[in-house]
C-alpha positions in Angstrom: 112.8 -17.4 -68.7 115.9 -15.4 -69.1 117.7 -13.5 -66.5 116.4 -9.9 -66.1 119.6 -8.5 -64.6 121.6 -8.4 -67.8 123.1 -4.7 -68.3 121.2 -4.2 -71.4 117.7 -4.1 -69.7 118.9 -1.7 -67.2 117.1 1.6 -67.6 118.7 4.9 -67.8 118.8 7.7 -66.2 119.3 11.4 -67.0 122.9 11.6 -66.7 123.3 8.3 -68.9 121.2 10.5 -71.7 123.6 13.5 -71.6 126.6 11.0 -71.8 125.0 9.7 -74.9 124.4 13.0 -76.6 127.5 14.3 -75.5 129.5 11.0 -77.6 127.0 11.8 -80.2 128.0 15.7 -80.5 131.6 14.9 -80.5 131.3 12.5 -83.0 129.3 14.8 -85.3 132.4 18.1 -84.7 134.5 16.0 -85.8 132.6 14.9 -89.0 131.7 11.3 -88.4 128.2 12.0 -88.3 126.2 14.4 -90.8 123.9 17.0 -89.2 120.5 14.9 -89.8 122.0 11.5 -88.9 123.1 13.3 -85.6 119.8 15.0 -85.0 117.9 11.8 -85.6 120.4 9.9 -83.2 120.2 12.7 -80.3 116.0 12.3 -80.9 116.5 9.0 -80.3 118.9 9.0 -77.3 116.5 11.4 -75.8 113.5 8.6 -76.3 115.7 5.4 -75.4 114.6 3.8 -72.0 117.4 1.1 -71.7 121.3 0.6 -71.9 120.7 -1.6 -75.4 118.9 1.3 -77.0 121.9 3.8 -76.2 124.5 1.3 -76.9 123.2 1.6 -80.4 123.2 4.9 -81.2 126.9 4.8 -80.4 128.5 1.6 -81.0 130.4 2.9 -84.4 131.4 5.5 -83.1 134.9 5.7 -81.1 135.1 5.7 -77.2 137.4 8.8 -76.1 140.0 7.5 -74.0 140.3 8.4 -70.3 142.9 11.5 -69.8 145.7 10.1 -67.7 146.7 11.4 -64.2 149.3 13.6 -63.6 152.2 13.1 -61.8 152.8 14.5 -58.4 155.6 17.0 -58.0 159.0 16.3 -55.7 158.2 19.1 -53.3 154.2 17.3 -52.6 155.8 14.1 -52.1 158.5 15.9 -49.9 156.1 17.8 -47.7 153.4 14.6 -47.6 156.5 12.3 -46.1 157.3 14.7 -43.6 153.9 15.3 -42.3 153.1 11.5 -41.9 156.5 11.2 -40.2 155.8 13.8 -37.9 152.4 12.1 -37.6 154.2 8.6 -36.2 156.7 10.4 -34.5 154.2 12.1 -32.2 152.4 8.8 -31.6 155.6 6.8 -30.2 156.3 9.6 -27.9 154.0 8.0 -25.2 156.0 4.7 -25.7 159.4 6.7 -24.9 158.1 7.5 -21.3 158.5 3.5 -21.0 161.0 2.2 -22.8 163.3 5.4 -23.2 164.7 5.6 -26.8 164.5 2.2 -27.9 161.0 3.5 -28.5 162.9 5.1 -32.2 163.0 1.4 -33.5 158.7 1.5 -33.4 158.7 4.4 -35.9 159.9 1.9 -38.8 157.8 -0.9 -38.0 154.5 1.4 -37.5 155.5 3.2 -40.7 155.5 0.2 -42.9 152.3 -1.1 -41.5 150.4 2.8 -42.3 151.9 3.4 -45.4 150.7 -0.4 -46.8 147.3 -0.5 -45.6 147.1 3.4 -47.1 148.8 2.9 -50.1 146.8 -0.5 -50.8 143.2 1.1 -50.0 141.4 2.4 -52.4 142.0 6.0 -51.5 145.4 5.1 -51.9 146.7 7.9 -49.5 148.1 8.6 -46.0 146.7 11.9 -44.0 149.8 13.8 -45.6 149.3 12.7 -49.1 145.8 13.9 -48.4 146.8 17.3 -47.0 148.5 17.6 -50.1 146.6 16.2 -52.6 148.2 13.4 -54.3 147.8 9.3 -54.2 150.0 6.3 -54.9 148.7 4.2 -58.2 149.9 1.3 -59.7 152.3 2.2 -62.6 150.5 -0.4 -64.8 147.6 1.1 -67.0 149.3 4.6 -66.7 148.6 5.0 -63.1 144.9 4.5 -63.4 145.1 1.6 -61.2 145.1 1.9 -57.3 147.7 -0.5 -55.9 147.8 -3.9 -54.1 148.7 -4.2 -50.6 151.7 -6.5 -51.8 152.9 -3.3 -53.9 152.1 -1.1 -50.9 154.6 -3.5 -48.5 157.2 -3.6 -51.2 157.2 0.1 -51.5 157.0 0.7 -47.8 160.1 -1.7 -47.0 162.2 -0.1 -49.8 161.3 3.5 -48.3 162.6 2.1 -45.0 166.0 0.2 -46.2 167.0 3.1 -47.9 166.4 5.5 -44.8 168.3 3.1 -43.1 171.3 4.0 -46.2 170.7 7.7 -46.0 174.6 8.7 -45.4 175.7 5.9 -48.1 173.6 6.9 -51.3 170.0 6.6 -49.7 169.7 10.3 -50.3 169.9 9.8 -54.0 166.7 7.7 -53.6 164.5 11.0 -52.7 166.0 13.5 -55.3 165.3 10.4 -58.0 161.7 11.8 -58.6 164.0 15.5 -59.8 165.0 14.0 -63.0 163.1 10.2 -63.4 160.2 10.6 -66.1 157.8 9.2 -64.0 158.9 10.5 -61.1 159.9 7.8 -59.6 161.6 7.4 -56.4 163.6 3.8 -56.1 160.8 2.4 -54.4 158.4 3.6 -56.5 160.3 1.3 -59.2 161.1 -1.6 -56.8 157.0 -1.5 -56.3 155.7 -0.4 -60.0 153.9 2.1 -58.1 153.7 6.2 -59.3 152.3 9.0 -57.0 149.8 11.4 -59.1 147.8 14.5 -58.2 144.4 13.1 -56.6 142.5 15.9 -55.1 141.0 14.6 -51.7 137.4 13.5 -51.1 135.3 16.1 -49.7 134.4 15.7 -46.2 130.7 13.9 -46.2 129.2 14.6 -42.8 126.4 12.0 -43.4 128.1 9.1 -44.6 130.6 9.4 -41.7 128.2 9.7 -39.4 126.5 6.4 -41.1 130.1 4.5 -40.7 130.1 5.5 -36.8 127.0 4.4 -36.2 127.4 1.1 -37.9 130.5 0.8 -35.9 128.3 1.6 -32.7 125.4 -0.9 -33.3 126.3 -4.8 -31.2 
């Protein structure tokens, strides 16, 4: 007997139906389908139970690409940085009451380790890049990629080098985004990485509320 989870045999559900009819309108605008071949296909996508049946109606006609993200802006990546910063800044300040200023050399070290496990989740994003909307992607694919943690690190440690060069050219490596086509910053293009307008995901009481609890249970 044959496996039953092939994706075929999966039934579909409402939303799958208006996808259908919505490829099958588009494709009967733009003349690829006469009015009664698309009213005979829409009857049909109406009636079809399972992935195979809708894959039929449609599989002559084109797939419409994805649109591809747009690029953040300078002055969101500017404003993003300088909240995180302040962010790590206000968390070593407990350390200074110890160690004194030494504490400074933390700020580096913490930052690489928040900005690469950010960067290489799948949100992509610190609390400032949140704020403000935007995400770091993986250049490849047109940004429509999130990024690997071994991008993330690589982006991260570039940031921090060139802080580290501010006086002798580092500045040049924040302005870069002005004028790059991709907006790229140099450690954006050491990485591969872009940052592109992501709108943040709403705030979902229930499922955080689910994640604490699991966290909770022994």
């Amino acid at each position: 007997m044959g496996h039953p989870a092939r994706a075929g045999a999966f039934r579909l559900s409402d939303a799958d139906r208006k996808i259908v009819v919505g490829l099958l309108r588009a494709a009967w605008l733009e003349g690829r389908l006469g009015l009664a071949e698309f009213e005979q296909r829409v009857s049909a996508a109406v009636a079809a139970r399972t992935y195979a049946e809708a894959d039929a109606l449609v599989v002559d006609l084109p797939r419409p690409e994805p649109p591809l993200p747009v690029l953040a802006g300078w002055w969101r990546r500017s404003a993003a940085l300088v909240v995180d910063h302040v962010l790590l800044v206000a968390g070593v300040l407990p350390l200074a009451a110890f160690v004194g200023g030494i504490a400074v050399l933390a700020v580096p070290v913490l930052g690489v380790a928040y900005l690469t496990v950010a960067h290489g989740s799948r949100s992509g994003r610190t609390i400032g890049e949140r704020i403000f909307g935007i995400a770091v992607r993986s250049a490849r694919a047109h940004g429509g990629r999130r990024a690997t943690h071994g991008e993330a690190f690589g982006r991260a440690l570039v940031l921090y080098v060139s802080l580290a060069m501010f006086l002798c050219g580092g500045v040049l490596n924040f302005l870069w985004p002005l004028w790059d086509a991709k907006r790229q910053a140099w450690h954006d293009k050491a990485a591969d990485t872009v940052v592109v307008r992501a709108p943040s995901y709403p705030f979902e009481r229930r499922r955080w509320l689910r994640r604490w609890r699991s966290l909770r249970r022994p």
